[in-house]
C-alpha positions as CSV (number, residue, x, y, z in Angstrom):
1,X,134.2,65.4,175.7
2,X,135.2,69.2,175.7
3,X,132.0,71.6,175.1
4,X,132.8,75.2,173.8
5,X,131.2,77.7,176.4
6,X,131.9,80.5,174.5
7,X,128.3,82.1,172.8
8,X,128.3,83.7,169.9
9,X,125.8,86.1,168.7
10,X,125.4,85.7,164.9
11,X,124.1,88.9,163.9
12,X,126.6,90.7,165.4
13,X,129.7,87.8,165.6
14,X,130.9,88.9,169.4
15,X,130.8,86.9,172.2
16,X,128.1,87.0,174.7
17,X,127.6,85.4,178.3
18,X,123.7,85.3,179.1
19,X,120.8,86.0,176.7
20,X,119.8,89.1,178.2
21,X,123.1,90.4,177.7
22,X,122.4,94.2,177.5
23,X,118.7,93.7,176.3
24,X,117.7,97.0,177.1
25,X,120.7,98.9,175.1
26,X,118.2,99.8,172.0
27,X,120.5,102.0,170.5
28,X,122.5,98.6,169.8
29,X,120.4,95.8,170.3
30,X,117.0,95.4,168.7
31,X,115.6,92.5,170.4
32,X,113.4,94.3,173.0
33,X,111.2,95.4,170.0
34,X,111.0,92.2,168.5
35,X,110.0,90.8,171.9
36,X,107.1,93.6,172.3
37,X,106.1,93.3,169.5
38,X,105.6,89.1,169.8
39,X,103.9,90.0,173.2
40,X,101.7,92.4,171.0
41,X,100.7,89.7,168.6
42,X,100.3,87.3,171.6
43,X,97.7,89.4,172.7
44,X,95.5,90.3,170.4
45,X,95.4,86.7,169.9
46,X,94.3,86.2,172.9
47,X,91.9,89.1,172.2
48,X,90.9,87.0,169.4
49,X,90.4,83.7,170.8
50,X,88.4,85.2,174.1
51,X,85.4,86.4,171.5
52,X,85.3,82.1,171.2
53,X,82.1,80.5,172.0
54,X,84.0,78.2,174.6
55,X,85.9,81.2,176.4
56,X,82.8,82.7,177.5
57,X,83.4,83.5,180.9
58,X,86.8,85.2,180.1
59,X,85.2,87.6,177.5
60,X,85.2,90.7,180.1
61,X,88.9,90.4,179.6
62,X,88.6,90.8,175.9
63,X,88.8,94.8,175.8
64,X,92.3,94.5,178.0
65,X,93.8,92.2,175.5
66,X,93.2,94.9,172.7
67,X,94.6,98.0,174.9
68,X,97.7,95.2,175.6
69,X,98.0,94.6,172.3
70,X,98.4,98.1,171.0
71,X,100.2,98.9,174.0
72,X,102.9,96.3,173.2
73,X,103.1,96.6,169.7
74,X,103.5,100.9,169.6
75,X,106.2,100.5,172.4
76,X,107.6,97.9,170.4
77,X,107.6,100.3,167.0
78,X,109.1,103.5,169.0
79,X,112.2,100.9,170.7
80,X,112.7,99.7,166.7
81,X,112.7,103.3,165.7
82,X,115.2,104.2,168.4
83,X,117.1,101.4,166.8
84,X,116.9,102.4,163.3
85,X,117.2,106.0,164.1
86,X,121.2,104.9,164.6
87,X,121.6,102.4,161.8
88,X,119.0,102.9,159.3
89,X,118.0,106.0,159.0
90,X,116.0,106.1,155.7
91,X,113.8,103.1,157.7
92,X,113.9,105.4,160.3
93,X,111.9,108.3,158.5
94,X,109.7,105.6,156.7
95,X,108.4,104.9,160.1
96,X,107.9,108.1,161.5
97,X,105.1,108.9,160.3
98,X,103.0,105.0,161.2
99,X,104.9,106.0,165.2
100,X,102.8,109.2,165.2
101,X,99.8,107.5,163.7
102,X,100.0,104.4,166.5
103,X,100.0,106.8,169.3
104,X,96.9,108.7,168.1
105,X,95.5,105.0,168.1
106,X,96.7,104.1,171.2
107,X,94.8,107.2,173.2
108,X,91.5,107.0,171.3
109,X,91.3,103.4,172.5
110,X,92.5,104.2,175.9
111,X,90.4,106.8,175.7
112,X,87.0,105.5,175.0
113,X,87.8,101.9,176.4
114,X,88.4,103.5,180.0
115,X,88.4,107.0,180.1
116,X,85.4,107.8,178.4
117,X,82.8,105.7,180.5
118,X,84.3,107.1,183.9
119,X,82.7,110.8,185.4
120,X,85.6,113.0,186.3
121,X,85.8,114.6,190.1
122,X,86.3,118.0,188.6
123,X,84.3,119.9,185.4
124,X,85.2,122.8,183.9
125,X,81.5,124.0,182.7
């Protein structure tokens, strides 16, 4: 029995040799954002199933799930916008606008989940 060890990648029909075959190359590959934003969606539910009755004890995690989940799923819109920046570019404007949005997001959680209830070392008044 002869196996064919040549991968293919079918979105892009060349041959590949491991999965993470140049993950990180966003300008070409778009599966890091797919994969942070499935880790954002992981999270919030988590985020979702920690306000449970039965997960109780782990609801003092519940506030990092939600900063985890916008965390992933922003980062995961700015690497698809990289992406489309070089092959779609009308998508690419669409989602300019929801990138600048998310971030505004992203620091008034961070913001007033951590930030807000900690006294800073120095005060300008």
């Amino acid at each position: 029995m002869i196996f064919n060890t040549k991968l293919v990648n079918f979105t892009e029909n060349q041959p590949t040799t491991i999965m993470d075959d140049k993950l990180f190359d966003i300008k070409n590959d778009r599966r890091l954002s797919v994969y942070l934003y499935r880790m954002g969606f992981g999270m919030w539910l988590l985020y979702v199933l920690m306000g449970a009755p039965f997960l109780l004890e782990f609801v003092i995690y519940r506030s990092h799930c939600a900063i985890m989940c916008v965390f992933f799923m922003v980062f995961g819109l700015s690497a698809s916008m990289y992406y489309d920046y070089y092959h779609h570019h009308a998508v690419f404007e669409q989602k300019k606008k929801w990138l600048l949005v998310s971030y505004l997001l992203l620091a008034g959680i961070i913001y007033f989940f951590i930030i807000a209830d900690k006294s800073s070392a120095f005060s300008l008044f």
